[in-house]
C-alpha positions as CSV (number, residue, x, y, z in Angstrom):
1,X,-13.3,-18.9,38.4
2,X,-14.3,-21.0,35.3
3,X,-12.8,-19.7,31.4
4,X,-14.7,-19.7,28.6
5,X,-12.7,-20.6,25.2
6,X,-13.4,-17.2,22.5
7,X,-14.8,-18.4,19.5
8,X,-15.3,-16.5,16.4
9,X,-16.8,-18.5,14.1
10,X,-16.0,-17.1,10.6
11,X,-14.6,-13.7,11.9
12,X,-10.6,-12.5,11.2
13,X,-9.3,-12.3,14.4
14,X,-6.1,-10.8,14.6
15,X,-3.3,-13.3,15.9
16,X,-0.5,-10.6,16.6
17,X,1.7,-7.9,15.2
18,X,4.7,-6.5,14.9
19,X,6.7,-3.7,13.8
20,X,5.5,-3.0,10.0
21,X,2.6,-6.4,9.7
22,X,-0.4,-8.2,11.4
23,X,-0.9,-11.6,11.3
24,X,-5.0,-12.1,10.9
25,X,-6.4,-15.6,10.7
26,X,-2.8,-17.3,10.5
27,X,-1.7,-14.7,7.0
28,X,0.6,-12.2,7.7
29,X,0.0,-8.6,5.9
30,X,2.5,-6.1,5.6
31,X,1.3,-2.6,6.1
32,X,-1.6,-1.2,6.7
33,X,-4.1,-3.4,7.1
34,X,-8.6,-3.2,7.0
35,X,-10.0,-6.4,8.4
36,X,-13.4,-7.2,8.3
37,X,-15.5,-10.0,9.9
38,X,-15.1,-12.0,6.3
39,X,-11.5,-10.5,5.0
40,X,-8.5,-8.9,5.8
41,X,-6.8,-6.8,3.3
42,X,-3.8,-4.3,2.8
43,X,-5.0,-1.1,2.7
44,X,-3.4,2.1,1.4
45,X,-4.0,4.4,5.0
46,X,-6.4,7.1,5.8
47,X,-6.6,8.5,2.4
48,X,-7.9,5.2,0.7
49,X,-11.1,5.5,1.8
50,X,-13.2,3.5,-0.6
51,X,-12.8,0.5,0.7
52,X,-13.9,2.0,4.4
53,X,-16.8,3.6,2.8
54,X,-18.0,0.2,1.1
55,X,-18.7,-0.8,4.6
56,X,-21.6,1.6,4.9
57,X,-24.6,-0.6,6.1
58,X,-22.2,-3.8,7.2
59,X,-20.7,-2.1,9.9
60,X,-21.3,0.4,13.1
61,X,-18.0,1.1,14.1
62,X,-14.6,1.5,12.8
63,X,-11.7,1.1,15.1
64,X,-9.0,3.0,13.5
65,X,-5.8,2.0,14.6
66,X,-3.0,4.9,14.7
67,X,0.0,3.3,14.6
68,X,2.6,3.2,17.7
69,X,0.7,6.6,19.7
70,X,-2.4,7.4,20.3
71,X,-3.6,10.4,17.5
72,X,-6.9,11.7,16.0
73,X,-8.1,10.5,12.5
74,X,-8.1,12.7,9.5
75,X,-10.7,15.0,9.7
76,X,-11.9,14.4,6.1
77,X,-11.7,10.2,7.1
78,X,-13.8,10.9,10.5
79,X,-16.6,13.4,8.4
80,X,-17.3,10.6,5.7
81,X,-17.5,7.8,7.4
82,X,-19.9,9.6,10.1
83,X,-21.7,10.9,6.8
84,X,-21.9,7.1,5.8
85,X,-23.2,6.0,9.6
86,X,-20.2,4.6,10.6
87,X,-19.0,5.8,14.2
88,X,-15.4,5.8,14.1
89,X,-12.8,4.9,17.1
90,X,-9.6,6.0,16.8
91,X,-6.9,4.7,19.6
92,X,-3.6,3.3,18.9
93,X,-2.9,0.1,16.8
94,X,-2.1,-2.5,19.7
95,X,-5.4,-1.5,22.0
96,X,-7.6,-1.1,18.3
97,X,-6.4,-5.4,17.7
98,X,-6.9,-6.3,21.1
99,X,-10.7,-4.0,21.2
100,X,-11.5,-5.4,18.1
101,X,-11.2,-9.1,18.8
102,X,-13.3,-9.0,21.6
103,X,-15.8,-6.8,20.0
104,X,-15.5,-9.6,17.2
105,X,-16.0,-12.8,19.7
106,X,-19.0,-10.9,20.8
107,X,-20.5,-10.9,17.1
108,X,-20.2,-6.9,17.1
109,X,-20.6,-4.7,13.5
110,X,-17.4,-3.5,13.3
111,X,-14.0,-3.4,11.8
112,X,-10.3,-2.5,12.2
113,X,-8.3,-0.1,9.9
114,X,-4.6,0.0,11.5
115,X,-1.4,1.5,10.6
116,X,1.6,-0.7,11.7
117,X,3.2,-0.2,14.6
């Protein structure tokens, strides 16, 4: 068996986290967080969604991490981002980091909206 070391070239990957942060790219954000393949940003939870919609034609999928368990996304959250063309994945926050990094090394359109754990 040979490994392969994951690259991701300019993407955020997200290093770990913890009860109440992630650590993305080495910084460490408190809260909620919206990471992108260029940023990662605090961001306000499933009723801020301006800064998800502004992804409309950057991204295909949103993985939408719900915290500790496993829940649905707000209905209203789930209708516009579909309405923008963004499929949305909602699992909870530890699977969404791990899903997303991989999806990232891969050079995937997507992102990560998570509630701490």
């Amino acid at each position: 068996m040979q490994f392969h070391e994951v690259t991701y070239d300019s993407a955020q990957p997200v290093d770990s986290y913890g009860p109440g942060f992630f650590r993305v790219a080495g910084e460490v954000i408190h809260g909620a967080v919206l990471v992108t393949e260029d940023a990662a940003i605090s961001w306000e939870g499933p009723e801020d969604m301006a800064p998800l919609l502004a992804l409309a034609g950057k991204i295909d999928v949103l993985f939408y991490g719900t915290g500790a368990d496993p829940a649905h996304p707000p209905a209203a959250l789930r209708e516009a981002m579909e309405e923008a063309g963004i499929g949305v994945e909602a699992m909870a926050s530890a699977p969404a980091c791990r899903t997303y990094n991989v999806l990232i090394a891969e050079g995937r359109r997507i992102a990560l909206a998570a509630l701490p754990v």
